[in-house]
C-alpha atoms as one frame of an Amber mdcrd trajectory, in Angstrom:
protein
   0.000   0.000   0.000   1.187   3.780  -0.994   1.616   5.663   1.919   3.052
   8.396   1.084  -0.057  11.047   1.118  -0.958   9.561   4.481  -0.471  11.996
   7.488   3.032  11.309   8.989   1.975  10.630  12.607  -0.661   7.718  11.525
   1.794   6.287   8.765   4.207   5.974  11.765   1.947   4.545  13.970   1.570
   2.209  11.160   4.344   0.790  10.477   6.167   1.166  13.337   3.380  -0.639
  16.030  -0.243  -1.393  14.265   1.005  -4.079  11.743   3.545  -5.670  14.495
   0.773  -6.492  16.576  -0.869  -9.404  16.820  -4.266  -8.719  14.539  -7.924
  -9.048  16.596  -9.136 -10.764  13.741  -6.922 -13.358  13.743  -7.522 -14.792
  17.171 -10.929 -17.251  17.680 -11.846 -16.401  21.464 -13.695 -13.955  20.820
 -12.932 -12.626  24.732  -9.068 -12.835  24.242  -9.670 -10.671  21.203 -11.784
  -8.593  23.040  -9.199  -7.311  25.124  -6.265  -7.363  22.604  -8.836  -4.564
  21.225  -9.657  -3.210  24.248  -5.903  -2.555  25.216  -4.974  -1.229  22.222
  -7.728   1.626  21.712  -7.059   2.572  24.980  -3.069   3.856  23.994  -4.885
   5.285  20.972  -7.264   7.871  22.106  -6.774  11.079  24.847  -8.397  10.876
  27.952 -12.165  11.971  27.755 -13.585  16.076  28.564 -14.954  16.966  31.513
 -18.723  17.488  30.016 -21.167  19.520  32.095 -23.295  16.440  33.007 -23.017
  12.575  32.358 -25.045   9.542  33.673 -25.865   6.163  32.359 -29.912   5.050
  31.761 -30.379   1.167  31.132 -33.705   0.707  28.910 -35.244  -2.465  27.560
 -33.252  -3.371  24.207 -34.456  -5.783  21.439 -34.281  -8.926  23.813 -32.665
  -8.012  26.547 -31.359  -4.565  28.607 -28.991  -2.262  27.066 -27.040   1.162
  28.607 -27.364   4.346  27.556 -24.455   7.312  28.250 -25.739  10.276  28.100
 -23.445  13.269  27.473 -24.844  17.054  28.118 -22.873  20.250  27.311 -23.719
  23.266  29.285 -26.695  24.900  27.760 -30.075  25.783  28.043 -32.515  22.627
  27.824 -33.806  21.099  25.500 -30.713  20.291  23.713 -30.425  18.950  20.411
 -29.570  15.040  20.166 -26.913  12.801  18.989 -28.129   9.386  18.803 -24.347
   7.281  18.660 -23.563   3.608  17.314 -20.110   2.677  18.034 -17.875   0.949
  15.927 -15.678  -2.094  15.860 -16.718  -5.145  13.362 -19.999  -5.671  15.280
 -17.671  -7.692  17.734 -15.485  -5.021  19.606 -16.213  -1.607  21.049 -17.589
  -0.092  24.075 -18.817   2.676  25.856 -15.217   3.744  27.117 -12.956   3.508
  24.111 -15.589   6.170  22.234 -15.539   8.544  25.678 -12.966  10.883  24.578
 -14.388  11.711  21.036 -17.776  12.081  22.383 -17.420  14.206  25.347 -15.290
  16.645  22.357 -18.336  16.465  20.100 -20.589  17.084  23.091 -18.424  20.486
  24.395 -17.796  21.337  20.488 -21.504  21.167  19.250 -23.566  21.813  22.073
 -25.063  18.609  21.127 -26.461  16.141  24.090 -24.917  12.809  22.517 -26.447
   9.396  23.536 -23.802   6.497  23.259 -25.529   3.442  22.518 -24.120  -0.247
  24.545 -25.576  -2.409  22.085 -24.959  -6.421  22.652 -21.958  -7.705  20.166
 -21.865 -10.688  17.951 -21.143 -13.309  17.914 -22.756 -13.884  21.141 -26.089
 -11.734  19.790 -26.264 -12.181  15.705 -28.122  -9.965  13.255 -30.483  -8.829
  13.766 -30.005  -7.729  17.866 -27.556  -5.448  17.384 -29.467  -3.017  15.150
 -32.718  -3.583  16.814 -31.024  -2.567  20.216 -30.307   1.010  18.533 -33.685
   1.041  17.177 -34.858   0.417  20.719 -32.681   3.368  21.306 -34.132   5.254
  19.206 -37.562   4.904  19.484 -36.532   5.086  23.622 -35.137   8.583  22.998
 -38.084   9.738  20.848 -40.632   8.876  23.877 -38.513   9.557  26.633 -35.404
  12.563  25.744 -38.209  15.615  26.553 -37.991  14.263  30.671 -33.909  14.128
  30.475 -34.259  17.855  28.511 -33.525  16.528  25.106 -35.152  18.432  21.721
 -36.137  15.411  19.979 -37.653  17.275  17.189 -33.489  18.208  16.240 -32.176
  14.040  16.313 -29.177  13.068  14.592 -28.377   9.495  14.118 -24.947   8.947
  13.755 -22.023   6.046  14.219 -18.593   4.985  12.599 -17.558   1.994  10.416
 -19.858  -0.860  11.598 -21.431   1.957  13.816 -22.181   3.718  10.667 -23.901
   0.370   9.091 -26.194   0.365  12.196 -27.262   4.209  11.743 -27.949   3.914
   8.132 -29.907   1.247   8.654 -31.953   2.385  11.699 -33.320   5.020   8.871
 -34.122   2.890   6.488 -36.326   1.234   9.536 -37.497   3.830  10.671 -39.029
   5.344   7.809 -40.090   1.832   6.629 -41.812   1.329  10.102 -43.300   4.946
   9.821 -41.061   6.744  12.297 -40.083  10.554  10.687 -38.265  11.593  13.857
 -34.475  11.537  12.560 -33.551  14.870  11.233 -30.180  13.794   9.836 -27.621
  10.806   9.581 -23.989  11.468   9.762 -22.560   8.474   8.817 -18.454   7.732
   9.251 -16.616   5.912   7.209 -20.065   3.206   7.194 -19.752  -0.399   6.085
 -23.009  -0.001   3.778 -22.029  -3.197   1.530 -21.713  -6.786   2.938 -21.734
  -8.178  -0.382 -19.013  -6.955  -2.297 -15.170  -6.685  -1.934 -14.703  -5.222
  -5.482 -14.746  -1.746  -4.822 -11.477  -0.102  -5.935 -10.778   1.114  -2.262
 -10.402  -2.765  -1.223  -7.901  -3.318  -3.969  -5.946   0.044  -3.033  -5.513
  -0.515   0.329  -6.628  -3.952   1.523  -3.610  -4.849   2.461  -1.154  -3.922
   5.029  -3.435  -0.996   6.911  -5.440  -0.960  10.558  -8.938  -2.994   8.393
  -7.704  -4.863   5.296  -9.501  -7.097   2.849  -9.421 -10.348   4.559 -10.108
  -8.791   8.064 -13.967  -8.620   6.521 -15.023 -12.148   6.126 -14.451 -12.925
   9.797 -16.443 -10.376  11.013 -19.197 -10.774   8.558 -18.920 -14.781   9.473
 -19.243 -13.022  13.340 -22.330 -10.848  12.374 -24.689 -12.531  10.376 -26.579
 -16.076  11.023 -25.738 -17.022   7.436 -23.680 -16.037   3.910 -27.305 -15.385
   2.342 -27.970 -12.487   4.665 -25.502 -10.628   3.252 -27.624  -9.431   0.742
 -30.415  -8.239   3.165 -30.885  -4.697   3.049 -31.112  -4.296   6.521 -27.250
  -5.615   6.769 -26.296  -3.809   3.317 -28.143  -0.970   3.015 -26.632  -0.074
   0.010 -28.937  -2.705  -1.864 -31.835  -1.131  -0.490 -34.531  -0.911  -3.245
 -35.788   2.341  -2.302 -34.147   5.271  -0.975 -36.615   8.073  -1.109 -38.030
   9.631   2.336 -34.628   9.408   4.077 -32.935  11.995   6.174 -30.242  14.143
   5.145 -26.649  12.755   5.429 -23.076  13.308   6.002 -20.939  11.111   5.016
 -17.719  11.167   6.271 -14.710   8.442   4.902 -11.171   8.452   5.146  -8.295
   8.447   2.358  -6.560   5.214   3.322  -9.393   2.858   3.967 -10.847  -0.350
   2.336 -14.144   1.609   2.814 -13.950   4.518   1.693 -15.413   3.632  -2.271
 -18.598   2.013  -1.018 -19.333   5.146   1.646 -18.845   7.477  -1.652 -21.012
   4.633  -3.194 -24.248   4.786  -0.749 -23.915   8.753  -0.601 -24.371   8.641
  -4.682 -27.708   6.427  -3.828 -28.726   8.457  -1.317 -28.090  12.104  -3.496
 -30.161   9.829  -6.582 -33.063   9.745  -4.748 -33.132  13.235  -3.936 -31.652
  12.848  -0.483 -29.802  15.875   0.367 -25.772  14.722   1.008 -22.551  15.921
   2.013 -19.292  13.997   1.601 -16.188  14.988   3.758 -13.187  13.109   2.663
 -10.192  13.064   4.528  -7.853  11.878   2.414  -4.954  11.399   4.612  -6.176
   9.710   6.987  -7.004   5.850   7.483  -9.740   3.709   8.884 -10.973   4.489
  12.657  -9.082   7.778  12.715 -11.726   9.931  14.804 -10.818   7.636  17.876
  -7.123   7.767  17.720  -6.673  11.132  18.637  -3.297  10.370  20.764  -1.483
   9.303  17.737  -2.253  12.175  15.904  -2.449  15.887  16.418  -4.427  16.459
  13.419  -7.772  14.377  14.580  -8.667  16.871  16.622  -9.690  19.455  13.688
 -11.427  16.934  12.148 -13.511  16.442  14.725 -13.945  20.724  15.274 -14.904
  20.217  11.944 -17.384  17.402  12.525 -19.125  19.385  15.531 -19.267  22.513
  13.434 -21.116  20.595  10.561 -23.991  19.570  13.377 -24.248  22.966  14.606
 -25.307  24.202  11.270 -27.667  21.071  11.098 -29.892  23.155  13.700 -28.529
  26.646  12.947 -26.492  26.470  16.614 -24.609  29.475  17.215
């Protein structure tokens, strides 16, 4: 893989530490791999923001209970929501490793953000872990007036398998009649289960933090079988029908296997007369907006994220 455009501090981090350890998706328990993950995200990012309040609300998810973290800036109530999927192959993630780049968007935007604990696979298969965020969501549309939230301004957003959830919690949504979401920002989104033939995958599927083979395993993870694949609530992008959906930003990064098919979905999405915005940063590689601590230049990018959600809701 070409490197050369890539921003020095990540192309370091690279090649000097990310592709001499051992890879997650390499190792079958899932709970050694776990924390392999765990322990490595946790050198990556800064340490999270003070915010002006925090607190944790466990609600009924699609089978079983799932926590909520809610972040509030200082600011007069109701706030506007972020509605947030984490990321990490449907497997990995947590509340924790996504504490420091929340609490930034939550000071930055004035946004309340909502981080979503949704149960991982394999232990809870497709489709649990998109029907706990659509619990979420329909949770935060009956509930957020009480804890001072605006749900009339809701933004659904999440990053790389994150960002699969929160596209498809729209396409639910407004197939299950629910008009509440007010935008998606999707980041760097795995919107195609189907397909490694993208140009992306043949650029940089190889040697880089997600490459090409890395994608089987956690499909095999995911999904109950190879056929669902090509369900559109697992890959959106083969959706049917994208009218009626909220706006989007779609945010992908230079150096990553998905980058094509995130450029792909926005191109559906602008077809059917969706309004879109797409933010590429070109230097950058997969999962950069939670490694702030190996570069300095993250944190713009994420000034820049919070400034794009202000103007969502013309916040000054």
């Amino acid at each position: 893989m070409d490197t050369k455009n890539m921003d020095p501090e990540f192309k370091k981090y690279l090649t000097e530490v990310k592709l001499k350890q051992t890879s997650v998706y390499s190792i079958s328990d899932i709970e050694k791999a776990r924390a392999l993950a765990n322990e490595t995200a946790y050198t990556e990012i800064t340490r999270s923001e003070k915010v002006f309040d925090q607190q944790d609300i466990v609600i009924k998810g699609y089978k079983s209970d799932i926590t909520l973290r809610l972040y509030k800036p200082e600011g007069k109530s109701p706030l506007p929501v972020l509605l947030f999927f984490h990321g990490g192959a449907w497997v990995f993630g947590n509340l924790k490793i996504y504490e420091s780049f929340l609490s930034q968007i939550t000071n930055l935007s004035s946004f309340a953000v909502i981080s979503v604990d949704y149960h991982l696979a394999p232990e809870h298969k497709f489709p649990e872990p998109v029907e706990d965020c659509y619990s979420a969501l329909i949770w935060t549309i009956k509930n957020g007036s009480r804890y001072g939230l605006d749900t009339s301004r809701l933004v659904v957003c999440g990053d790389s398998a994150g960002g699969n959830i929160a596209a498809v919690v729209t396409h639910m949504a407004r197939d299950r009649g629910i008009s509440s979401i007010g935008y998606q920002v999707l980041i760097y989104p795995v919107v195609d289960l189907s397909n490694f033939s993208y140009e992306s995958f043949k650029l940089f599927g190889t040697g880089n933090l997600l490459n090409t083979e890395d994608m089987p395993w956690a499909i095999e993870q995911y999904l109950n079988s190879e056929d669902e694949c090509f369900n559109p609530y697992v890959s959106p992008i083969l959706a049917k029908d994208f009218s009626n959906l909220p706006p989007a930003y779609v945010i992908t990064a230079g150096y990553d296997v998905l980058r094509d098919e995130g450029h792909a979905y926005a191109l559906k999405l602008a077809e059917a007369g969706v309004l879109v915005t797409i933010r590429c940063y070109r230097e950058f590689m997969h999962g950069f907006f939670t490694m702030d601590a190996i570069s300095n230049a993250v944190r713009p990018a994420i000034v820049e994220t919070a400034e794009f959600l202000k103007k969502i809701f013309s916040i000054k």
